[in-house]
C-alpha positions in Angstrom: -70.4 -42.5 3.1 -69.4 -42.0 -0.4 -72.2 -41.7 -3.4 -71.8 -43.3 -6.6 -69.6 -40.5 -8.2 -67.7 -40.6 -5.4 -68.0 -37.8 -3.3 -69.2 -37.2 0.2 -72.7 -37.7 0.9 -74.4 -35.0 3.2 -77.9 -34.9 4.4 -79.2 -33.7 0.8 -77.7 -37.6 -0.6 -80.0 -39.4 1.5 -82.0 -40.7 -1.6 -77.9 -42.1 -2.5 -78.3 -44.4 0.7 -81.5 -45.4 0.1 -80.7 -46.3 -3.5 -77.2 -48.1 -2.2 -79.9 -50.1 0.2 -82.1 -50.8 -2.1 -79.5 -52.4 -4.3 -77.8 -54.3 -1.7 -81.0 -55.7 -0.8 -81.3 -56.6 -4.6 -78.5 -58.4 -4.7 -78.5 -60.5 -1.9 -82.3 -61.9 -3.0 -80.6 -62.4 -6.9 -77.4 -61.6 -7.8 -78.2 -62.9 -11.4 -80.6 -60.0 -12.5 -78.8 -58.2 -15.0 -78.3 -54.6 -14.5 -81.3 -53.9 -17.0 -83.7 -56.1 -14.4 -81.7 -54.3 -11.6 -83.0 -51.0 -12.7 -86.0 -51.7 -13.4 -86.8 -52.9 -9.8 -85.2 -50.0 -8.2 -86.7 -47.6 -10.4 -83.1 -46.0 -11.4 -81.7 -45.6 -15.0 -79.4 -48.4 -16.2 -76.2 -46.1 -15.8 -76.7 -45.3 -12.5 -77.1 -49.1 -11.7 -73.4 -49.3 -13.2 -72.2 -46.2 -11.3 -73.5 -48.2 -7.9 -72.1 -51.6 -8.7 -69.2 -49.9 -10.0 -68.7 -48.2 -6.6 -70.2 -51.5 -4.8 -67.5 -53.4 -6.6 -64.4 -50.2 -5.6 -65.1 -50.5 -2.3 -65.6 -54.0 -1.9 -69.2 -54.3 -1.2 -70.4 -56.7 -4.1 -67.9 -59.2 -5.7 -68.6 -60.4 -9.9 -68.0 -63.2 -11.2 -69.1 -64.6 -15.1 -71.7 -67.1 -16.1 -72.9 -68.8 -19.2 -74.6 -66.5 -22.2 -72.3 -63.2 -21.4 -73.7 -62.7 -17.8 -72.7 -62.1 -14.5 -73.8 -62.8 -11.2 -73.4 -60.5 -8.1 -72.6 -61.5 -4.3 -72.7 -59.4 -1.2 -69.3 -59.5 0.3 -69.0 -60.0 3.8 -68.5 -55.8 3.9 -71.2 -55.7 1.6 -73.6 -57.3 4.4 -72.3 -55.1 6.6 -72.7 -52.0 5.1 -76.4 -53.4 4.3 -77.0 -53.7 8.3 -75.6 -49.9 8.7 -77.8 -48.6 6.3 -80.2 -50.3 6.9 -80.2 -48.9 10.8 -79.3 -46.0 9.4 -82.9 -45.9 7.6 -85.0 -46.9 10.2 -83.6 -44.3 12.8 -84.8 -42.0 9.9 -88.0 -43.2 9.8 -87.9 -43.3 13.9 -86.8 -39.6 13.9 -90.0 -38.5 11.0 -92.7 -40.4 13.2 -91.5 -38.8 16.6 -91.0 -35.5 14.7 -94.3 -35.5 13.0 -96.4 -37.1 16.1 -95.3 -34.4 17.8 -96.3 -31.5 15.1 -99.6 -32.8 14.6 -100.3 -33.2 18.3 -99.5 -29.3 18.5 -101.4 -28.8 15.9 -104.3 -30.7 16.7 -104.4 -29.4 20.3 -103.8 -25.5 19.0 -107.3 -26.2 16.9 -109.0 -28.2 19.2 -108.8 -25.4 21.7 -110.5 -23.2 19.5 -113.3 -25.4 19.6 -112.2 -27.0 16.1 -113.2 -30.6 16.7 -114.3 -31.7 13.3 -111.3 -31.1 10.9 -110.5 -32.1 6.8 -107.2 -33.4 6.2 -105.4 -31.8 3.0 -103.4 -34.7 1.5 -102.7 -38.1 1.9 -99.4 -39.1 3.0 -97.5 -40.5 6.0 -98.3 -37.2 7.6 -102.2 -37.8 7.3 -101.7 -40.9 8.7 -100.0 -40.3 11.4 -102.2 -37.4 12.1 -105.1 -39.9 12.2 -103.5 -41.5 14.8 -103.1 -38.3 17.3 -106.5 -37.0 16.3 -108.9 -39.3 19.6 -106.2 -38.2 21.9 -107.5 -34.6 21.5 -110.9 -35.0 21.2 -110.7 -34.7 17.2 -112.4 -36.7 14.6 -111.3 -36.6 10.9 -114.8 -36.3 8.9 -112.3 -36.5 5.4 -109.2 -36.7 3.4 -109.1 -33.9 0.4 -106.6 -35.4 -2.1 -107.3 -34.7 -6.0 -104.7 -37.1 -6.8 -106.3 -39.8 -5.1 -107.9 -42.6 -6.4 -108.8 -44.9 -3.4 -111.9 -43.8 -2.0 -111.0 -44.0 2.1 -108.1 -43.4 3.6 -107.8 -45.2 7.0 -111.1 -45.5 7.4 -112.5 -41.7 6.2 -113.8 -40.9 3.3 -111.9 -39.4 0.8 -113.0 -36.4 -2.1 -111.2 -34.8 -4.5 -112.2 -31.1 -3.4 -113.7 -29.4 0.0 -117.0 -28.7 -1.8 -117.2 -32.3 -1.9 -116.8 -33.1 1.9 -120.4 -34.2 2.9 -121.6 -32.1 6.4 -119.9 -29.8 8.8 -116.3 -29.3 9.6 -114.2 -26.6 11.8 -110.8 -26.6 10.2 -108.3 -27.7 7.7 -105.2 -30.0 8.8 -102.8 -29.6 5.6 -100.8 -32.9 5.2 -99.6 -32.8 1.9 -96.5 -33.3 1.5 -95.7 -33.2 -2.1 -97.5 -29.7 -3.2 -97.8 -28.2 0.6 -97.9 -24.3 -0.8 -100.9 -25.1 -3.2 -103.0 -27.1 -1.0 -102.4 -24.6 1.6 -103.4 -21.9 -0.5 -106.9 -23.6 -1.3 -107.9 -25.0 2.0 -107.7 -21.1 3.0 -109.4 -20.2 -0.4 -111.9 -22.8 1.3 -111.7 -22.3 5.3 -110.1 -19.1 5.5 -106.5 -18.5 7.1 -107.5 -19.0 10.6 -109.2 -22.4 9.8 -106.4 -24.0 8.7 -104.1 -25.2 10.4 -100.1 -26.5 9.6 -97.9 -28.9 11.2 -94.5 -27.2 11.8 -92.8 -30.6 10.1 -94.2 -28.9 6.5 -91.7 -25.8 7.3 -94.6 -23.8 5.1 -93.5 -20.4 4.5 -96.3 -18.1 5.4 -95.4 -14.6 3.6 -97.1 -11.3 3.4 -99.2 -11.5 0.3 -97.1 -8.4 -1.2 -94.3 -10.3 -1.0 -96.0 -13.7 -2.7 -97.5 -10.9 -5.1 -93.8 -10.0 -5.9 -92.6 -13.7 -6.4 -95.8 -14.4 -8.6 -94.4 -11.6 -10.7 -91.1 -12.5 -11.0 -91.6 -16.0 -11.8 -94.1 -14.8 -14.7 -91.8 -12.4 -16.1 -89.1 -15.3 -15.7 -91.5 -17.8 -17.8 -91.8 -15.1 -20.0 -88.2 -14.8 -20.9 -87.7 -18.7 -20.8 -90.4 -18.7 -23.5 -88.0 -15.9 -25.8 -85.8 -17.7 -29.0 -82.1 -17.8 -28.1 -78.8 -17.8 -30.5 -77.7 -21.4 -30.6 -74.3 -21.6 -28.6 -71.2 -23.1 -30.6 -71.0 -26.3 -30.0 -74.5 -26.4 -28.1 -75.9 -28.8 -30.7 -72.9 -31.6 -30.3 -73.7 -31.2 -26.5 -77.1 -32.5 -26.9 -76.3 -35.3 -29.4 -73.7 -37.0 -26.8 -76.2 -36.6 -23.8 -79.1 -38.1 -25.8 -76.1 -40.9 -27.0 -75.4 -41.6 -23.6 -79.3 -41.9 -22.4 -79.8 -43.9 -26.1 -80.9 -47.4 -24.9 -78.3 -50.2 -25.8 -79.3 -52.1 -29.3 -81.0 -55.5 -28.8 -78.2 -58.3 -28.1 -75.4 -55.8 -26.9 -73.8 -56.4 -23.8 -74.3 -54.6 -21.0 -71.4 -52.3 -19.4 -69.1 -53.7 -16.8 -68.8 -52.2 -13.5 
């Protein structure tokens, strides 16, 4: 599959097919939303809704036609409803592959605590991981007694309470489960600030580096003395300024009234 400049799409692009889904789907429920409405539902900028349609239109997934007051209206092509059936296979065999994937890491990791006699555990994070985790917990004699989230603003999370912090969990627990998936390093790094490193356990489907603490040390270093230098003036580059003005032109939002860019 191509993306929307046009190249080939490998496994780093898959937010491109999920994007070229999303829009498909768009179109077929109204193909009269204007691109401006378009990206506002799929959360994209208005020039990457034209680079889709544009390559929607190229490789004749979406056909235009005009309408009254300077509009168009979209339609899914019959190669454009089948391309919306692959991808949307194509998504769902994803989401197959994360749920088998992930069932099977928390049961491993689940079991690995339980049979150190960690039987009350404190999930870090709430995600699709926690969840899922949740699920594999009775089938190893395991009961969640909370979610830690700081983000969070819901106050249960499938039934368990959830606090912003482990001084806040109310009674006992054996272990930490870390199932965040956004900020994995720093929630691993407090729950064993909290539990200690042999309380906490780590579902292989995180990939969580675990390094000597010499080595973090080193990167901690590195990255301050490159903040440091990031922080330093620099000489202006020829031609640097001009660069800027035609990005922040082409991010400008179009004038009240104009007409919006045809793909």
């Amino acid at each position: 599959m191509l993306d929307a400049t046009g190249s080939d799409a490998t496994g780093s692009d898959k937010g491109n097919a999920r994007i070229m889904l999303d829009l498909l789907n768009s179109v077929e429920r109204n193909g009269g939303q204007s691109q401006r409405r378009l990206g506002s539902e799929l959360g994209i900028a208005l020039g990457l809704v034209n680079a889709y349609l544009k390559r929607c239109v190229k490789k004749g997934l979406i056909k235009v036609t005009h309408a009254p007051a300077r509009r168009y209206i979209y339609y899914l092509t019959p190669q454009g409803f089948a391309e919306k059936s692959r991808l949307t296979v194509e998504y769902l065999s994803r989401s197959f592959s994360f749920f088998r994937q992930a069932k099977a890491d928390c049961g491993a990791a689940l079991k690995s605590g339980a049979d150190r006699g960690f039987t009350r555990l404190v999930l870090a994070g709430i995600s699709d991981l926690a969840e899922i985790a949740m699920l594999c917990a009775p089938e190893h004699g395991v009961t969640v007694v909370a979610v830690v989230d700081g983000a969070a603003t819901r106050t249960h999370f499938v039934g368990v309470p959830v606090v912003a912090a482990f001084e806040a969990v109310a009674g006992r627990f054996d272990a930490v489960l870390v199932t965040d998936m956004q900020a994995t390093a720093e929630t691993f790094a407090r729950a064993v600030a909290c539990a200690g490193r042999e309380r906490v356990l780590v579902p292989t489907l995180l990939d969580l580096l675990r390094q000597p603490a010499q080595e973090t040390k080193a990167q901690e270093t590195k990255a301050q003395e490159a903040k440091s230098q990031a922080t330093k003036p620099r000489e202006a580059k020829p031609g640097g300024a001009k660069a800027h003005d035609a990005i922040a032109a082409e991010t400008r939002p179009s004038p009240p009234g104009s007409r919006e860019a045809l793909p």
